[in-house]
C-alpha positions in Angstrom: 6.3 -30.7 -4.9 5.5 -31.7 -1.3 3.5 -29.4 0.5 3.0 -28.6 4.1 0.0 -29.5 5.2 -0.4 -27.1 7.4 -0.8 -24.1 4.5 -4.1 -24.8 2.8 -3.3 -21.3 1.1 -0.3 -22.2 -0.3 -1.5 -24.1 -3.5 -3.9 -21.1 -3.9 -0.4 -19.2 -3.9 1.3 -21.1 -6.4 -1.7 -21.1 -8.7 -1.5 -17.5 -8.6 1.8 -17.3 -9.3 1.7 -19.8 -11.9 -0.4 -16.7 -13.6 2.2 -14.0 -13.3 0.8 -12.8 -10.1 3.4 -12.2 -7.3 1.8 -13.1 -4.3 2.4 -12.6 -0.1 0.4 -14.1 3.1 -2.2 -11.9 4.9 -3.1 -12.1 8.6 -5.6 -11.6 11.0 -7.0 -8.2 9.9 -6.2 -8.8 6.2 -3.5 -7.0 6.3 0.5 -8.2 5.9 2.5 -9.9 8.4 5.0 -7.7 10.5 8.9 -7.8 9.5 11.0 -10.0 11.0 13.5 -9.0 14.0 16.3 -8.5 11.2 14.0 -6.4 9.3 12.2 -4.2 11.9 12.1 -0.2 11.5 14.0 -1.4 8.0 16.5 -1.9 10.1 17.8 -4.2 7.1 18.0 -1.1 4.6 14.9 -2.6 2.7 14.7 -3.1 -1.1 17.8 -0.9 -3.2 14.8 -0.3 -5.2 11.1 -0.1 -3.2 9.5 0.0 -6.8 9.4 -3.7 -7.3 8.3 -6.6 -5.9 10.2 -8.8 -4.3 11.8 -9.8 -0.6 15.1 -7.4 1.0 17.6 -10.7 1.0 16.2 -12.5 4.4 13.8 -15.6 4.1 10.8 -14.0 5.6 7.9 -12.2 3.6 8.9 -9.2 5.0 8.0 -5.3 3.5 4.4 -6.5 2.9 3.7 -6.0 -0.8 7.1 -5.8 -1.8 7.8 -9.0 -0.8 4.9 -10.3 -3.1 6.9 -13.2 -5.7 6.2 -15.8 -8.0 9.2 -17.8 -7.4 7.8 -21.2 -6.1 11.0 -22.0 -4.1 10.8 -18.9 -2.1 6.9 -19.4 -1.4 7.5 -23.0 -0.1 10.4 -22.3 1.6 10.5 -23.1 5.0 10.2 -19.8 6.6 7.3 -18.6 4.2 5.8 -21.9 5.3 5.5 -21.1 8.8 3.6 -18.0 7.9 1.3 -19.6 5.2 0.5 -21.9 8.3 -0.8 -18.3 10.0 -2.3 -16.5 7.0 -6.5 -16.1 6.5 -5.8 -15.4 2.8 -3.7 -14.5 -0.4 -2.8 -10.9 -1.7 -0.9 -10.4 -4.5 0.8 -7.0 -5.8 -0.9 -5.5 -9.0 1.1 -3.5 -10.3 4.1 -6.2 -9.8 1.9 -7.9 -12.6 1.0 -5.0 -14.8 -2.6 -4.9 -13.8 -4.6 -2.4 -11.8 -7.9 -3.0 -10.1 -10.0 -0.3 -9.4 -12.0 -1.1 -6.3 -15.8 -0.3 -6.0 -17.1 -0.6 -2.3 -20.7 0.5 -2.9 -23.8 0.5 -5.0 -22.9 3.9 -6.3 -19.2 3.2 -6.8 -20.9 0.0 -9.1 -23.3 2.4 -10.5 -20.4 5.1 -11.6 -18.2 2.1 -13.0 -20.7 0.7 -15.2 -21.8 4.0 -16.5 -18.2 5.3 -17.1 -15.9 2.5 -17.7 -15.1 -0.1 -20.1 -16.2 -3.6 -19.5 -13.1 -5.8 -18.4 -12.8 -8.8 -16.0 -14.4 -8.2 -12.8 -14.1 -9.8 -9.1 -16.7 -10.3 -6.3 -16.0 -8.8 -2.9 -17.3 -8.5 0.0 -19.2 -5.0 -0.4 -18.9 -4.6 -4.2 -16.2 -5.3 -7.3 -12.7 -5.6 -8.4 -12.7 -4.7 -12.3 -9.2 -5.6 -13.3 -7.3 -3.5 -16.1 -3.8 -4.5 -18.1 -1.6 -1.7 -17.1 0.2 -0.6 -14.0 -0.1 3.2 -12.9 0.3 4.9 -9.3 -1.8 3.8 -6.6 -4.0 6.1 -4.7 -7.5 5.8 -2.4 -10.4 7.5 -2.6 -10.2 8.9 -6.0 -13.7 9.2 -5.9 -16.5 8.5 -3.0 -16.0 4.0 -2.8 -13.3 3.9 -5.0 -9.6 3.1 -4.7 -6.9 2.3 -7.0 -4.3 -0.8 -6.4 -1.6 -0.9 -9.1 2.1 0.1 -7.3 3.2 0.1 -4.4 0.1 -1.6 -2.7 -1.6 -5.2 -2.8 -5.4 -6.3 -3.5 -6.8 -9.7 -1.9 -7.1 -12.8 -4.2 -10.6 -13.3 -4.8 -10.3 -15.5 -7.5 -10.0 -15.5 -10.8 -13.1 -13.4 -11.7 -15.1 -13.1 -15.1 -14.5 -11.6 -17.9 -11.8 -10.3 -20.1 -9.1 -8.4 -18.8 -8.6 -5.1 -21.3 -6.5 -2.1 -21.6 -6.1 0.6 -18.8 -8.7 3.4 -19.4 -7.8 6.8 -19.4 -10.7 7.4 -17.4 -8.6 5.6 -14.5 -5.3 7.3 -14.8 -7.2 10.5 -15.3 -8.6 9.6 -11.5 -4.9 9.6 -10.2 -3.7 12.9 -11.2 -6.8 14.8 -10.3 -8.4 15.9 -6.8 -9.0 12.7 -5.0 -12.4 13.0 -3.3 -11.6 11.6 1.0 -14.2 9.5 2.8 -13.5 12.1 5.6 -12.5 15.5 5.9 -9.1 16.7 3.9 -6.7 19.1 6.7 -5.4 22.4 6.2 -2.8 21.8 3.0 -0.3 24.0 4.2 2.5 22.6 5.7 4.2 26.1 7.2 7.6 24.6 7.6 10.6 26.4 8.2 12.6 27.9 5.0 14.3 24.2 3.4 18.3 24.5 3.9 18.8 22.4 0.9 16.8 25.1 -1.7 14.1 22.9 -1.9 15.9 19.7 -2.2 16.2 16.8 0.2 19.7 16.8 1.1 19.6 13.0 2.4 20.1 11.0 -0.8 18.1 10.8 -3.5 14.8 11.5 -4.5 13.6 7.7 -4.2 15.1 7.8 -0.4 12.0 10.4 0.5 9.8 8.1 -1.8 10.7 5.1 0.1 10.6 6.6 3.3 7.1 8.0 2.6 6.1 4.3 1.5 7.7 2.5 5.0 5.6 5.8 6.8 2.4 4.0 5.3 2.9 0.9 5.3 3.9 1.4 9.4 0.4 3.0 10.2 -1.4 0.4 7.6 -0.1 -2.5 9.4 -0.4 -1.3 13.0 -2.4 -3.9 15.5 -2.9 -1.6 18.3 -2.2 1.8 19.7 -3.1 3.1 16.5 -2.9 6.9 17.8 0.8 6.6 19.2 2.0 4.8 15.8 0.6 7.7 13.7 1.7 10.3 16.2 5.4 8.1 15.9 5.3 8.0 12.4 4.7 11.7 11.8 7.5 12.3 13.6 9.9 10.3 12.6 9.4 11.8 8.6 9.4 15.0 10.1 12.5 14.4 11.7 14.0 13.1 8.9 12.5 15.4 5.7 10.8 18.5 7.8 13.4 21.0 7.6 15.5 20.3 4.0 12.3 21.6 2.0 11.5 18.0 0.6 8.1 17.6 2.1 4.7 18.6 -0.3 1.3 18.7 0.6 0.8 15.2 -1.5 3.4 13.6 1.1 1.2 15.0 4.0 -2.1 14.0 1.8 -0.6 10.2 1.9 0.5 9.9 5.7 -3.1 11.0 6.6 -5.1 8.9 4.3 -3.2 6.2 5.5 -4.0 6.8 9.2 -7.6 7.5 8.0 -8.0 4.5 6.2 -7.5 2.8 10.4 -10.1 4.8 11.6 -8.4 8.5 12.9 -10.0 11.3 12.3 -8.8 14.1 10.2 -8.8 16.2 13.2 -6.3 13.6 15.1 -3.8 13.7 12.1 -3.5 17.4 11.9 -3.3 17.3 16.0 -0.8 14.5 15.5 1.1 16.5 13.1 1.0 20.0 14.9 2.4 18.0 17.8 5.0 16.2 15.9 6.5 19.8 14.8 6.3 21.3 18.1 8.2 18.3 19.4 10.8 19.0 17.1 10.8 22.8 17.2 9.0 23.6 13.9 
């Protein structure tokens, strides 16, 4: 197979995906490229099913880790080309590849990890480790002061292939998932004080995985943001409001999500609850 020369990270791409991992192009930032004009706003309807990896239909590596694939063909194509020509590195989707990493951004994240967890392959970063488990389970950041978890839904930087030997999925680390996650900055109020839900409780859209997939778009909107990070929050909260605020749908652990995610590009707790607050007044709630 002919590659461009142009995409110096492609081989590293097809490696990967020679390994089972399904793989997309990062930008400037690190973070996935934008959708295409056909898929804007998911304008496109998205995946049927946002739980697996895997592009909507069009040729671009559009929905950022659900585009992640190991199909050769569509990471050479011509229009993942053009992008490959643009990316700064590789990212592949974890949990697309039954693996979670548990990342450790400090000395005392290390420290915890070594003192708690089984051994398993582990991979240098920038300000600590990736330790790599076999076994996919729900994402979620800041289960504990420096640590996140990448499985679902999310994607983790190729780093290479580490050392070590990848081993089962600790119940330590699914334990971390289901219990109190500990925020780099201040949690908000939990209540969300909306009106009585219309539906008894249930979202009266379409399905369950509708609000699931909406919630997913709402973070992946504020995580890819390049500027006027206040106004896309502010947007975003107001477009799930909009759409979930008044058939009863909403929880605390949606609201929990939205404003990790705008906290994870530098707002402050106090911005998000402001944001939100002003969301629900904008909409009469």
């Amino acid at each position: 197979m002919t590659h461009d020369p142009r995409s110096a990270l492609l081989p590293v791409a097809l490696e990967c995906a020679t390994l089972g991992l399904p793989v997309l192009p990062l930008r400037r930032g690190k973070v996935p490229f934008g959708n295409c004009p056909l898929c804007a706003d998911n304008a496109c309807g998205g995946r049927p099913n946002m739980k697996a990896p895997g592009p909507c239909g069009c040729p671009h590596p559009c929905h950022a880790w659900a585009a992640a694939t190991t199909d050769p063909a569509v990471l050479s194509s011509p229009a993942w080309v053009d992008v490959w020509a643009q990316a700064v590195a590789v990212a592949y989707h974890p949990g697309g590849a039954d693996l979670t990493v548990v990342d450790l951004d400090d000395a005392d994240a290390l420290a915890w990890a070594r003192a708690t967890l089984p051994a398993t392959r582990i991979v240098a970063t920038t300000r600590g480790e990736h330790w790599i488990y076999r076994g996919a389970m729900a994402s979620r950041n800041a289960v504990r002061p420096g640590v996140d978890i990448k499985s679902t839904m999310v994607y983790a930087r190729w780093l290479g292939p580490g050392t070590g030997t990848i081993t089962d999925l600790p119940r330590a680390v699914r334990a971390l998932a289901v219990s109190k996650a500990a925020p780099v900055r201040p949690v908000p109020p939990r209540a969300l004080a909306l009106p009585a839900p219309a539906g008894g409780g249930v979202c009266c859209h379409r399905t369950p995985t509708y609000l699931e997939r909406g919630i997913a778009m709402a973070e992946q909107r504020i995580t890819e943001a390049r500027s006027a990070i206040h106004a896309t929050v502010y947007r975003t909260f107001l477009a799930v409001l909009s759409t979930h605020g008044r058939c009863g749908c909403l929880t605390d652990g949606h609201m929990e999500r939205l404003f990790t995610a705008a906290q994870a590009r530098g707002e402050s707790a106090r911005h998000c609850s402001v944001a939100w607050a002003n969301a629900r007044t904008k909409l009469g709630m």
